[in-house]
C-alpha positions in Angstrom: 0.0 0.0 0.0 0.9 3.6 -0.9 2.2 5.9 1.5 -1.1 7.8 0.9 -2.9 5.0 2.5 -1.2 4.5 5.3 -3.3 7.2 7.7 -6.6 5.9 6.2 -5.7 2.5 7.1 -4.4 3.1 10.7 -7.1 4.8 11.7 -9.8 2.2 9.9 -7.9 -0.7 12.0 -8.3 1.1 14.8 -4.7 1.5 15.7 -3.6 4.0 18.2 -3.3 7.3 17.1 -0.4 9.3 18.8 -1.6 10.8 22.0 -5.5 9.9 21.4 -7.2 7.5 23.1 -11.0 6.7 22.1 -13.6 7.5 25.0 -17.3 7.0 25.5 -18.9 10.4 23.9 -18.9 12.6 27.5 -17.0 15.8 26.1 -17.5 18.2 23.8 -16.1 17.8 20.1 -13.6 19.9 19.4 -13.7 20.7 15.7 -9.6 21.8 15.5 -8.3 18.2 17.2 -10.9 16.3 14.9 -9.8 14.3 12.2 -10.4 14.1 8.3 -8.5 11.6 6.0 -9.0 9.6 2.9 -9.7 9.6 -0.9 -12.4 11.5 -1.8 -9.8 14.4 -0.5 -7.1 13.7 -2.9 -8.1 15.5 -6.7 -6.3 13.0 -8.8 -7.9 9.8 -7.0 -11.0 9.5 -9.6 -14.3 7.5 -8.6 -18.1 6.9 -9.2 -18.4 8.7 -5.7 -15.8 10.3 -3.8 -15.4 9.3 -0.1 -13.4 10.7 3.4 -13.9 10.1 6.9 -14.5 12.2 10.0 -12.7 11.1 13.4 -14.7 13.1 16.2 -12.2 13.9 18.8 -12.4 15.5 22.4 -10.8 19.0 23.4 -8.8 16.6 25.5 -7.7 14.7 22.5 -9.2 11.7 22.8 -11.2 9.6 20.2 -15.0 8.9 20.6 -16.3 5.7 19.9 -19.5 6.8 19.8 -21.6 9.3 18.1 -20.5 12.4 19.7 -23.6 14.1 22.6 -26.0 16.9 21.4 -27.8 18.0 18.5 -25.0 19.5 16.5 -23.5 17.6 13.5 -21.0 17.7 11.3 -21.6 19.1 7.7 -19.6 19.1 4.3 -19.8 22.0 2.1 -18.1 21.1 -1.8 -17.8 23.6 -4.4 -15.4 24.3 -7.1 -13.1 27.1 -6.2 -13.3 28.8 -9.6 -17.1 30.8 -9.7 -17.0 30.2 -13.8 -17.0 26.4 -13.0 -20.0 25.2 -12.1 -20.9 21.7 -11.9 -23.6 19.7 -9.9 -22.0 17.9 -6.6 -24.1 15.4 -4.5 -23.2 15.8 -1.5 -25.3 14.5 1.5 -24.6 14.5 5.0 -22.2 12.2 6.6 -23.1 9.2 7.5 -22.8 8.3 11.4 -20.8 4.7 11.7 -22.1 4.6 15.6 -18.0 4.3 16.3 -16.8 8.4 16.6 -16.2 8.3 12.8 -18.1 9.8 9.5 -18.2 8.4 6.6 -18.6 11.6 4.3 -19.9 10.6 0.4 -20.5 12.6 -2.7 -20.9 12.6 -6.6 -19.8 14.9 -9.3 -21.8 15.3 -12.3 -19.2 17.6 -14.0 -15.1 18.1 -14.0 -13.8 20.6 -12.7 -10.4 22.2 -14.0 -9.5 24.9 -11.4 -10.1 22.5 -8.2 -12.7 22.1 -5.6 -12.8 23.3 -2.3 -14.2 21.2 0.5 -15.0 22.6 3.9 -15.7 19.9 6.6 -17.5 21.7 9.5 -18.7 20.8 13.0 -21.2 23.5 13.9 -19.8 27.0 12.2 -16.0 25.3 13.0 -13.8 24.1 10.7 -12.5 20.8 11.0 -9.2 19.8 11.3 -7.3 21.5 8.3 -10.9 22.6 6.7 -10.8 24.1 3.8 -9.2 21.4 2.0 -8.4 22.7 -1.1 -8.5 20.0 -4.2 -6.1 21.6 -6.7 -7.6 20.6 -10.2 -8.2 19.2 -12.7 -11.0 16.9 -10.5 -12.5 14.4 -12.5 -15.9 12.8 -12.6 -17.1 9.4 -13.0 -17.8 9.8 -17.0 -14.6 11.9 -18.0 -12.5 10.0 -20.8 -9.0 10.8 -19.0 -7.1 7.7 -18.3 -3.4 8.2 -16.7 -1.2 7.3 -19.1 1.7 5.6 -16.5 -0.3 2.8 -14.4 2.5 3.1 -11.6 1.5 6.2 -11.3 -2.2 5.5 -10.9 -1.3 2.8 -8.3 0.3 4.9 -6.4 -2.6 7.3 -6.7 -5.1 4.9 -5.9 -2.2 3.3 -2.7 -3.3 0.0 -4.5 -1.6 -2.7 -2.6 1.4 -4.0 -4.0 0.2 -7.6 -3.7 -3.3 -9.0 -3.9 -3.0 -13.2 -2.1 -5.9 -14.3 -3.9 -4.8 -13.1 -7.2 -1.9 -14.6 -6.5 -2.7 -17.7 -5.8 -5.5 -17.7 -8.8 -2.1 -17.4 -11.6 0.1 -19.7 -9.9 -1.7 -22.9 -12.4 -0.9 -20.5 -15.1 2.5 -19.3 -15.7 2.1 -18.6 -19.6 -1.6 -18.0 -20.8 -1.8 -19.5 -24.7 -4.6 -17.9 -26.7 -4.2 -19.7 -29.8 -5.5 -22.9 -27.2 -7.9 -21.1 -25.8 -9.6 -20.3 -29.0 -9.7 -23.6 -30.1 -11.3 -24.9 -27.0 -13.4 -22.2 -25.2 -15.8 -21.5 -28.1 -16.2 -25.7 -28.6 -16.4 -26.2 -24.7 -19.2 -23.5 -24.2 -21.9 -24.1 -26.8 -24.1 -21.4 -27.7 -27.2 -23.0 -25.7 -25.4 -23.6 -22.5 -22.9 -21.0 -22.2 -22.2 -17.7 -20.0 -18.5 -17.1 -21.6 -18.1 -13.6 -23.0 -14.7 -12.8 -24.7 -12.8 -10.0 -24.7 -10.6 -7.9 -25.7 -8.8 -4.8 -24.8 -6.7 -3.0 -27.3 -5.4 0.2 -27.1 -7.8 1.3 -24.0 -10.6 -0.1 -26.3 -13.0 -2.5 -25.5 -14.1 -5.4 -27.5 -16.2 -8.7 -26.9 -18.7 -10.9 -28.5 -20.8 -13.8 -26.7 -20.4 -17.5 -26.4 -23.9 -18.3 -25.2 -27.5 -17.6 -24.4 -27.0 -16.6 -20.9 -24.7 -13.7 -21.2 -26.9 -10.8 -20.5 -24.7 -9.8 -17.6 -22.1 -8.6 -19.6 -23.8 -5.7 -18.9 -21.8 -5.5 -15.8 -18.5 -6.1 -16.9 -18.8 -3.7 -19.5 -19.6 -0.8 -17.5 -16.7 -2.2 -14.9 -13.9 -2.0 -17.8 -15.4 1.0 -19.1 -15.0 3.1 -16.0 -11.6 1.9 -15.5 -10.3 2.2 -18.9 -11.7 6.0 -18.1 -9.3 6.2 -15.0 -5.8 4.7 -16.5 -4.1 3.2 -19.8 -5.0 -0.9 -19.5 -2.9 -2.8 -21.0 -3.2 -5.0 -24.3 -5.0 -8.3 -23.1 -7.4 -10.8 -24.5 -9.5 -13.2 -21.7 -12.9 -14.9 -21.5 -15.1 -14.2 -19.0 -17.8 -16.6 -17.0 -20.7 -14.5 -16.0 -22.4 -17.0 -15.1 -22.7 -18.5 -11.5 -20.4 -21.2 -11.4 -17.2 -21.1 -11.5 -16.2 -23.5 -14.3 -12.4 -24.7 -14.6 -12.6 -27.5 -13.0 -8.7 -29.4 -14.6 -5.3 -29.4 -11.9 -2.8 -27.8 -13.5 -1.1 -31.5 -13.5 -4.0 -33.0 -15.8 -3.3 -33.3 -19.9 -4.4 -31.0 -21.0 -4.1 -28.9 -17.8 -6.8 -26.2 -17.5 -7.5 -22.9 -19.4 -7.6 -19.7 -17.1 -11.0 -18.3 -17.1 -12.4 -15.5 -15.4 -14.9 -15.3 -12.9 -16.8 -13.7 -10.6 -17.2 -16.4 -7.8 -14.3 -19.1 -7.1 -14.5 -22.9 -5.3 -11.8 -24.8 -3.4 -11.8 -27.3 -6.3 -12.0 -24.9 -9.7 -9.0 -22.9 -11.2 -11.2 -20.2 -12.3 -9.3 -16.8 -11.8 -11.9 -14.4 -9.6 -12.9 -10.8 -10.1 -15.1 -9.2 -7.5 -18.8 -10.1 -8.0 -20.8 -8.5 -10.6 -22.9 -7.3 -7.2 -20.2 -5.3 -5.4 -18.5 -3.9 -8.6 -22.3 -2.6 -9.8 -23.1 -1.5 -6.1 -19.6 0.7 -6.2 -20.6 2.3 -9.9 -24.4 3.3 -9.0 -23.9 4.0 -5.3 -25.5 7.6 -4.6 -27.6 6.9 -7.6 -29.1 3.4 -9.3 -28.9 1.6 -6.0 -29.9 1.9 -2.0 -27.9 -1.0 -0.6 -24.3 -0.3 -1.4 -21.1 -1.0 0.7 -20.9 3.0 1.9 -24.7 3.7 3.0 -24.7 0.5 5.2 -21.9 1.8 7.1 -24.5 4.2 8.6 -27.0 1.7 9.1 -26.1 -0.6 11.0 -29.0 -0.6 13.7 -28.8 0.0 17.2 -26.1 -0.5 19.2 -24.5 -3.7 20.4 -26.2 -4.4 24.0 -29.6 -2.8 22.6 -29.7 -5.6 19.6 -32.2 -8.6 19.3 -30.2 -11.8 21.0 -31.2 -13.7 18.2 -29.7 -14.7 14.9 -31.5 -13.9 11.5 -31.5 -15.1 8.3 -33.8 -14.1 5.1 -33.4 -15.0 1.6 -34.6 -17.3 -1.5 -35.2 -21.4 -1.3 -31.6 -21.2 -3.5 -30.0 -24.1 -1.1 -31.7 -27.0 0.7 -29.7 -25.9 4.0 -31.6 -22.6 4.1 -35.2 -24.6 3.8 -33.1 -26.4 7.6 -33.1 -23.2 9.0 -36.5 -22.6 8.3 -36.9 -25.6 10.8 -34.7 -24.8 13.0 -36.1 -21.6 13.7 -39.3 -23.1 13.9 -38.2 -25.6 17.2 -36.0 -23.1 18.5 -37.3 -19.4 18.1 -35.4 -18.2 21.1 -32.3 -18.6 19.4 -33.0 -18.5 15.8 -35.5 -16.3 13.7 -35.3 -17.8 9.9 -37.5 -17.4 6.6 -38.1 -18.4 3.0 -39.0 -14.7 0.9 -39.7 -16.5 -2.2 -39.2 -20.1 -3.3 -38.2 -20.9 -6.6 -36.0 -24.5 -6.6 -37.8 -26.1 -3.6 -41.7 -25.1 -4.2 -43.1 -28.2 -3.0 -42.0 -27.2 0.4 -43.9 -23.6 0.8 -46.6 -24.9 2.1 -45.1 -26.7 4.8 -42.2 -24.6 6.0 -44.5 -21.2 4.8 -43.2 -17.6 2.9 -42.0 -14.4 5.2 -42.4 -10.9 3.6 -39.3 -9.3 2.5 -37.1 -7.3 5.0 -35.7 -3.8 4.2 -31.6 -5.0 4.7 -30.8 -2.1 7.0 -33.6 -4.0 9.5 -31.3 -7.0 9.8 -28.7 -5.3 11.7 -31.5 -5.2 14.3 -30.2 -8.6 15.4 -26.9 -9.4 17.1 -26.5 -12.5 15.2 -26.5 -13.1 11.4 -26.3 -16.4 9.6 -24.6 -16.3 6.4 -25.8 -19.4 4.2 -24.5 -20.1 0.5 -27.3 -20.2 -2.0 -26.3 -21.3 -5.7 -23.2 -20.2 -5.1 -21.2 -17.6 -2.2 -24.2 -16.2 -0.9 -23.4 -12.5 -2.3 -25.0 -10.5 0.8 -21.9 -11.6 2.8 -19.5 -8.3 2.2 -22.3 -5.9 3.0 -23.1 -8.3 6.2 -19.5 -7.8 7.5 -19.8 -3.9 7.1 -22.5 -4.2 9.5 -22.0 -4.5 13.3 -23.7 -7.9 13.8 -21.8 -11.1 14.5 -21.8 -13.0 11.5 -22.0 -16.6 11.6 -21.2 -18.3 8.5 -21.4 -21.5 6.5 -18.5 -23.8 5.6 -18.6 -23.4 2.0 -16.7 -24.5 -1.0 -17.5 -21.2 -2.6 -15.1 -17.9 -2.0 -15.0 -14.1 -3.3 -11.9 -12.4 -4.3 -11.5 -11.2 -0.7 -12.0 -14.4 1.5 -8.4 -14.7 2.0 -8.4 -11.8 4.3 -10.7 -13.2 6.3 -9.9 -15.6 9.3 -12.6 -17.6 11.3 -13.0 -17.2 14.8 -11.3 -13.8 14.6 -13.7 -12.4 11.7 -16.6 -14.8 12.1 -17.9 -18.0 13.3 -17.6 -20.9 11.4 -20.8 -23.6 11.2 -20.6 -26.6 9.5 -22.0 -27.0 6.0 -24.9 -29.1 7.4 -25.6 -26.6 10.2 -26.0 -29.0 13.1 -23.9 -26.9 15.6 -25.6 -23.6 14.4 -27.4 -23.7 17.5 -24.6 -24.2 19.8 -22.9 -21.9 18.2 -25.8 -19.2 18.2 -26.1 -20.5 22.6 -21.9 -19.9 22.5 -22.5 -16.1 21.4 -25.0 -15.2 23.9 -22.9 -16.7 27.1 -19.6 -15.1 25.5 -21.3 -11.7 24.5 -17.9 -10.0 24.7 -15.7 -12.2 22.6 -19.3 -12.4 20.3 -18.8 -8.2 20.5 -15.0 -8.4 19.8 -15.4 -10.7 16.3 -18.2 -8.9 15.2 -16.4 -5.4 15.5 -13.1 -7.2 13.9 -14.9 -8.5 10.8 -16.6 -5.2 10.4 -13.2 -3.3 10.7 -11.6 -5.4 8.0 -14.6 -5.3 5.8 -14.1 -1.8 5.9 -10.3 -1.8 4.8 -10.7 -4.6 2.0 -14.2 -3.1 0.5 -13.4 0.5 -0.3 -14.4 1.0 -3.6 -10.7 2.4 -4.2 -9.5 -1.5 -3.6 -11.9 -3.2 -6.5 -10.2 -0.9 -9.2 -6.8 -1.9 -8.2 -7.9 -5.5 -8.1 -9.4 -5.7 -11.4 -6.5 -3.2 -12.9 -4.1 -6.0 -11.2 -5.8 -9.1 -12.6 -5.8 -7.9 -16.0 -2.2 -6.7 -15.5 -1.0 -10.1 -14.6 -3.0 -11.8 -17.0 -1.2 -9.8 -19.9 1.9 -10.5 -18.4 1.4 -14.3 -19.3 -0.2 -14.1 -22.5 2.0 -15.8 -25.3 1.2 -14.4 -28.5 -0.8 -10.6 -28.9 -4.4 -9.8 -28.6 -6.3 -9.2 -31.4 -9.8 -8.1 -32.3 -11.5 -11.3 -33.6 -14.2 -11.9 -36.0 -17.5 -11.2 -34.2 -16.0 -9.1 -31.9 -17.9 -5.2 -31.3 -16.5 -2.2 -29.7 -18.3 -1.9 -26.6 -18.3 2.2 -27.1 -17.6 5.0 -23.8 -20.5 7.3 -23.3 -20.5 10.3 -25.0 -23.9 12.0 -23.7 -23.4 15.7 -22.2 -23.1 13.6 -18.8 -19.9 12.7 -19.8 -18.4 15.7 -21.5 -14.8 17.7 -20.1 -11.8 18.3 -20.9 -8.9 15.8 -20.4 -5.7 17.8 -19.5 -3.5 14.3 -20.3 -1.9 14.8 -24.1 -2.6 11.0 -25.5 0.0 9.9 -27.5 -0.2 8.0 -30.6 0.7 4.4 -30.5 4.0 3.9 -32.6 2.6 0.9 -34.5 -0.5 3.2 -35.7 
């Protein structure tokens, strides 16, 4: 990780900051001793929305870990600092993480070429080093304006200099050959089975055509590439893409012939598929503060009420997509003391509505209203999991075969608790929690602080910039733009209009 990042992330771990010590929220704030850090105040860091953080800290320096007394609040005023740039900013108030700290979010519908100014306030005070002053050019979401040098942008974006999971994903493929790949991909995936779309990216273009009836959610990989191909130079790569559920490599790398390194949104213990963050979290990141009310920044300020004023129960709600959900249905029938679990819609398993009954849908924020949550697969990873962790419940969750591209941070019994696949020590599990409500307390808050480091949206564009870095890295021949292929275009609507101070050279071999 960057230097840049390294504030952000002490303070997010919740590592002692130099003569501050967090306290329950009995003093007054003091604006000047607060604390405001994190990439939505750097100009050049470009994202869907910006994001900082507010540390609320006493006049005797000390850290609150709870939302500070009083009716007064902290407020964030953005404009740009030249008055003949104007541009539409969304900025709403901070969100309160029930910890002493703000998550503070907003939007740019225009760039900006002079700079913005953002004034972080607590009352009339200024906070901190208020005004921050964002020298420009400050770029928006839709501006064409990749950075030419991808160091650079790494260090920009204090991308981590190594991602485990990626690593682990290449080490079956030390050279990637195309010309196999093309012979068998397109005959292994027919066009009435498959969910392979293939791609290409050439000269920060991007191209693909479909193997398959069921590739409609290419729709979310496009709009991925496209915003990051907005952000930096990518480099010259060819790969297929699964969007389907499954992972679908199944070969060892010692098998003849060994297996072919496909990408893909979910991973298993026993696949080679190479993972990307979900189709869910990447979409969530792009449309949050606009096309979407669940995202992994607004639960951060919904998280419920505090710990010791939580329901002692565990929850779970979701579809009849695994038979072990329809056992928890049971299980919370025998034991609703411990357990409170329902079916919202049954699609595999209909034969058993009537029997085991239909709950109405809860809003998500509601289910941080419990202390416990249970985290069951359903096709495949269940995909709720990430936004669970960012809450402040205890998350107990299924052995599973199935992973995400950030598993591998994750440790039980220090960010969870494990159950067994079949669930038959849920209970005692659920029973450990409630006599151990400290130690159920500390995981909880653990999980929820590392869910916070390895979610920012800042982290899924370094991951997918890194997997097709290494990908390209292995390829044996060049990437071309094959028949059938179609330029999946950037927008060019008045939303995405500015002007791009980078010169962009022309390629030599033009």
């Amino acid at each position: 990780m960057g230097a840049r990042g390294l504030p952000l992330l002490v303070v997010l771990l919740g590592a002692a900051w130099p003569l501050l010590r967090a306290t329950e929220p009995a003093d007054p704030v003091s604006a000047e001793r607060s604390l405001a850090w994190g990439p939505g105040l750097d100009a050049g860091l470009t994202l869907p929305v910006r994001y900082f953080y507010i540390q609320a800290v006493s006049a005797a320096g000390h850290n609150f870990s709870r939302s500070p007394p009083g009716r007064t609040q902290f407020k964030v005023v953005i404009k740009g600092l030249s008055p003949n740039e104007v541009t539409r900013i969304y900025t709403p108030l901070p969100l309160d993480r029930n910890d002493g700290t703000f998550l503070m979010r907003y939007r740019m519908y225009g760039s900006v070429m002079k700079g913005l100014k953002i004034e972080i306030l607590y009352g009339d005070q200024h906070v901190a080093r208020s005004p921050y002053i964002l020298k420009g050019p400050v770029y928006h979401e839709y501006c064409d304006c990749p950075e030419e040098d991808p160091e650079d942008w790494q260090n920009i974006m204090s991308c981590p200099s190594q991602e485990p999971q990626i690593t682990k994903d290449f080490i079956s493929f030390p050279t990637i050959d195309l010309q196999r790949m093309l012979k068998e991909i397109p005959a292994k995936f027919s066009q009435t089975r498959g969910a392979i779309v293939h791609y290409t990216i050439l000269d920060n273009h991007i191209y693909r055509r479909s193997l398959g009836k069921y590739t409609d959610f290419k729709m979310f990989s496009d709009e991925m590439f496209l915003s990051l191909a907005r952000k930096v130079r990518l480099p010259d790569v060819e790969f297929y893409l699964n969007v389907g559920d499954w992972p679908v490599e199944y070969r060892k790398a010692n098998d003849t012939p060994g297996p072919i390194p496909v990408i893909s949104w979910c991973g298993s213990v026993d696949s080679r598929d190479i993972v990307l963050p979900t189709y869910d979290v990447t979409h969530s990141t792009l449309e949050t503060l606009r096309g979407v009310t669940n995202d992994l920044l607004s639960i951060q300020g919904n998280t419920g009420p505090f710990w010791e004023n939580k329901t002692e129960r565990a929850l779970f709600r979701g579809r009849d997509s695994r038979e072990e959900r329809l056992h928890l249905v049971k299980l919370s029938k025998e034991n609703p003391e411990l357990l409170d679990a329902g079916i919202t819609g049954y699609f595999f398993f209909r034969e058993k509505e009537n029997d085991l009954g239909k709950v109405q849908l809860m809003g998500f924020f509601d289910f941080f209203k419990y202390k416990y949550q249970v985290n069951v697969d359903g096709t495949v990873a269940a995909y709720r999991f990430p936004y669970l962790l960012l809450g402040d419940s205890l998350i107990l969750k299924q052995d599973s075969q199935y992973y995400e591209h950030f598993y591998n941070g994750l440790k039980p019994w220090k960010h969870y608790v494990p159950v067994k696949r079949n669930l038959e020590d849920l209970l005692e599990k659920i029973k450990w929690a409630k006599e151990n409500d400290e130690e159920a307390r500390k995981i909880a808050k653990e999980g929820q602080l590392m869910a916070r480091e390895l979610l920012q949206p800042h982290r899924f564009y370094c991951y997918y910039y890194k997997v097709l870095q290494e990908y390209a890295k292995r390829q044996a021949s060049k990437p071309e733009i094959r028949d059938g292929m179609e330029l999946v275009p950037q927008p060019d609507d008045r939303d995405s209009v500015c002007s791009c101070h980078r010169k962009k050279p022309l390629r030599e071999d033009l």
